[in-house]
C-alpha positions in Angstrom: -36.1 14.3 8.5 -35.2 11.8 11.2 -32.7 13.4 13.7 -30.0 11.1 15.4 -29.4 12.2 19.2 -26.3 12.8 20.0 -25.7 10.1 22.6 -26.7 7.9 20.1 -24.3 8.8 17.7 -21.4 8.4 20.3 -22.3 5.0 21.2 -22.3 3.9 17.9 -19.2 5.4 17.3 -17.8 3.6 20.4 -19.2 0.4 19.2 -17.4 0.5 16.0 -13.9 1.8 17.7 -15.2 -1.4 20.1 -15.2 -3.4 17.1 -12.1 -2.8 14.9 -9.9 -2.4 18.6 -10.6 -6.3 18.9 -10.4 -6.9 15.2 -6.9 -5.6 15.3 -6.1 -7.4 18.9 -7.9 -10.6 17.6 -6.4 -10.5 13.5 -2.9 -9.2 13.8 -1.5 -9.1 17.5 -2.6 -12.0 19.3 -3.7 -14.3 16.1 -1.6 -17.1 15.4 -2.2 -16.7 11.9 -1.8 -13.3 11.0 -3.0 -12.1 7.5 -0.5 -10.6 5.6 -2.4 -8.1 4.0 -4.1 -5.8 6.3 -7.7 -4.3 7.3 -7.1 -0.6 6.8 -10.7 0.2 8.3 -9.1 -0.5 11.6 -6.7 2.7 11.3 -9.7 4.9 10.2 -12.2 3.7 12.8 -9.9 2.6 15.6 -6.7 4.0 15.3 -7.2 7.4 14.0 -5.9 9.8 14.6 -3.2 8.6 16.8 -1.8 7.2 14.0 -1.4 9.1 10.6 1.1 7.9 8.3 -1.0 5.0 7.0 -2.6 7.7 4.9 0.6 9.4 3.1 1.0 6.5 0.6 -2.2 7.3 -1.1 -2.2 11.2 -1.0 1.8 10.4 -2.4 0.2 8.5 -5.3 -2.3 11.1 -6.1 0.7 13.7 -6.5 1.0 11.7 -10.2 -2.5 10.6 -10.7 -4.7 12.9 -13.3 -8.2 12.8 -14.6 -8.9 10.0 -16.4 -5.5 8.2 -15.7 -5.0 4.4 -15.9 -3.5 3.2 -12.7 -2.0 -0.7 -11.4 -2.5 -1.3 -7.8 0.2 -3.4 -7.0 -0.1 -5.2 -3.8 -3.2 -3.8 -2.9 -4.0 -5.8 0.1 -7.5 -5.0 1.2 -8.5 -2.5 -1.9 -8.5 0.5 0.8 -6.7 3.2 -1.5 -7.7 1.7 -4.7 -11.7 2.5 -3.8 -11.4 5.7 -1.9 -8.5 7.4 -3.3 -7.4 6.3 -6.4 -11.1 6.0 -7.5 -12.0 9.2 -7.0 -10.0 10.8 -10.1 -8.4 7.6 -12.3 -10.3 6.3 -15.3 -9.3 2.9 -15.4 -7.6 0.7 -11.7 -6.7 -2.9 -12.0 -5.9 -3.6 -8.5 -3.8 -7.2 -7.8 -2.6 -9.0 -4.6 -1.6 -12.5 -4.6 -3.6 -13.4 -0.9 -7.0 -15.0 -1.9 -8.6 -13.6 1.8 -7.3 -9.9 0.4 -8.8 -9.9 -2.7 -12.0 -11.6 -1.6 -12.3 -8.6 1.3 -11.9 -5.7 -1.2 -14.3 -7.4 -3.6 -16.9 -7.1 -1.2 -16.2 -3.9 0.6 -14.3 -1.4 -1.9 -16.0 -2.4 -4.8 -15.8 0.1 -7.5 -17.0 0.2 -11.6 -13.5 1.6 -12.2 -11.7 -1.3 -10.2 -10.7 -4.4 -11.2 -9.4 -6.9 -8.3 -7.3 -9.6 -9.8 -5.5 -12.4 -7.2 -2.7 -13.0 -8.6 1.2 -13.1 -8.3 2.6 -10.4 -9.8 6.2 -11.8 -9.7 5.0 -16.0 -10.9 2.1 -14.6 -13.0 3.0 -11.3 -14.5 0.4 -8.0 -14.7 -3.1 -8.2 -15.8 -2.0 -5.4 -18.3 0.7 -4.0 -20.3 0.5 -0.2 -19.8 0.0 2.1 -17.2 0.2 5.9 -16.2 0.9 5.3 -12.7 1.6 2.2 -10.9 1.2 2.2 -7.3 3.6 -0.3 -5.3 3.4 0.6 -1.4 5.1 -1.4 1.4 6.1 -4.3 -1.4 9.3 -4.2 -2.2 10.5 -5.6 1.1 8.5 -8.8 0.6 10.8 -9.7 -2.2 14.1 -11.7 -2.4 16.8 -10.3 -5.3 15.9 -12.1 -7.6 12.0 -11.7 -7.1 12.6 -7.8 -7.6 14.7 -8.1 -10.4 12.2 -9.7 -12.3 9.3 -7.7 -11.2 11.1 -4.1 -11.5 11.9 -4.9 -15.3 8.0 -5.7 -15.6 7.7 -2.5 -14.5 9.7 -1.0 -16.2 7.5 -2.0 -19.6 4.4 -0.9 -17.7 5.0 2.6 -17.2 6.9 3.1 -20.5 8.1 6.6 -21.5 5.5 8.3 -20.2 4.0 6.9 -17.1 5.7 7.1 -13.7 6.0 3.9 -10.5 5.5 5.4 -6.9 5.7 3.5 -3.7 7.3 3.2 -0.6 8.9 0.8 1.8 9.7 1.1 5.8 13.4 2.0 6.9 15.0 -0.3 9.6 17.6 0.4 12.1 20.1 -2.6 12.0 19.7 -3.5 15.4 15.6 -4.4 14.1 16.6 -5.8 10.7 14.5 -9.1 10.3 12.1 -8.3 13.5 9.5 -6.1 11.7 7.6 -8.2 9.5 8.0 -12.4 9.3 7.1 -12.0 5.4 9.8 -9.6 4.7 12.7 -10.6 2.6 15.1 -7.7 2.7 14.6 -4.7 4.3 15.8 -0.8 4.0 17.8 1.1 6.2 18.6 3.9 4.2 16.5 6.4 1.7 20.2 5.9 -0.7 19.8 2.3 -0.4 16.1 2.5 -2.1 17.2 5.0 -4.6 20.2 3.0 -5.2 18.2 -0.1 -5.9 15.1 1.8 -8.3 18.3 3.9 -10.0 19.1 0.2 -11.9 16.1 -0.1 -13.9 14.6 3.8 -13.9 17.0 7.3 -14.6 14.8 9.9 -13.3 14.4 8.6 -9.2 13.6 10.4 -6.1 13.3 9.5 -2.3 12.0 11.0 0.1 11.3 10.1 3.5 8.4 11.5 6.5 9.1 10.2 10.0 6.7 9.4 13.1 8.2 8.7 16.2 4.9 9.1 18.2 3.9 5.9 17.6 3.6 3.2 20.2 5.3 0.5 18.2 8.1 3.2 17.9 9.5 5.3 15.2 8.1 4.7 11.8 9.9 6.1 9.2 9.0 5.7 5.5 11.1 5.7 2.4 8.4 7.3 -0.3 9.9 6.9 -4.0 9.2 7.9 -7.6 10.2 6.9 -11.0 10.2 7.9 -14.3 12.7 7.0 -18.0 13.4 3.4 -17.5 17.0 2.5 -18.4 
């Protein structure tokens, strides 16, 4: 058995912090094309664990997954949760996000026999199925105009039926930083009543609730987490 010394270890764990520090610095803060789907490697090897709430939206969704369960990945960016959360107890995962560059990263590095990676647009093309038990919809919402939700929630409502249940979440704004936090955001949240307001038209059984990190150094993060269940 081949024993690693420790100072090796540390400077190859300070070469990988190295590497996804200037991956994040280089991608999404001084890029002039920044993805908009994002590299969540960089919060675990970088970031971590300064910065914690990136994780709550897949322990959330595992509050309604179960053994076996058949799960839609909505907006699933870079195939982070889908592989090592989701993966790890759902039967069946088809994973979608619209970006090309997203689904062509998860493909290659959170490939899984129980994921499927489609690229396309949920809202233009529809879902690759027609029932789920869970379907997972994190930091989404807020990329959609009125009408683009209206269609896509009544989708939804089909694909979790009677029985299955839609969890996700969306950031809350202040309204002095409404329109500053994201250039692909369409309407943004500044209340946990406004989101249950808007999932109570299409779902009866809804619940909010929201976790807030102000030790951030981008500021306060605070997160509207919601479930669903008995469409109208």
């Amino acid at each position: 058995m081949i024993t690693i010394p420790s100072w090796l270890a540390d400077f190859g764990l300070s070469l990988n912090r190295w590497h996804y520090k200037q991956r994040l610095e280089s991608s999404y803060l001084r890029g002039t094309s920044i993805p908009s789907w994002f590299d969540h490697r960089i919060d675990l090897y970088y970031q971590w664990p300064n910065n914690l709430f990136w994780l709550e939206r897949g322990f959330f969704a595992r509050r309604y997954m179960f053994e076996g369960c058949t799960v839609l990945d909505l907006f699933c960016g870079d195939g982070f949760y889908a592989r090592n959360l989701y993966a790890t107890i759902a039967g069946r995962i088809d994973a979608v996000d619209k970006e090309s560059r997203a689904i062509a990263h998860a493909r290659a590095i959170h490939a899984h026999p129980k994921i499927t990676y489609w690229q396309k647009d949920a809202v233009k093309d529809g879902l690759p199925g027609a029932s789920y038990d869970v379907v997972a919809w994190f930091e989404g919402i807020e990329h959609l105009s009125e009408e683009e939700c209206t269609l896509l929630l009544n989708r939804l409502k089909a694909a979790v039926g009677e029985q299955g249940t839609l969890v996700g979440s969306t950031p809350l704004v202040a309204k002095d930083q409404a329109g500053k936090n994201n250039w692909e955001h369409q309407h943004e949240f500044e209340t946990a009543d406004e989101v249950k307001s808007l999932i109570g038209r299409y779902f009866f059984d809804v619940h909010v609730e929201v976790t807030v990190y102000p030790e951030l150094k981008a500021g306060v993060r605070r997160t509207a987490y919601f479930s669903a269940r008995h469409p109208k």
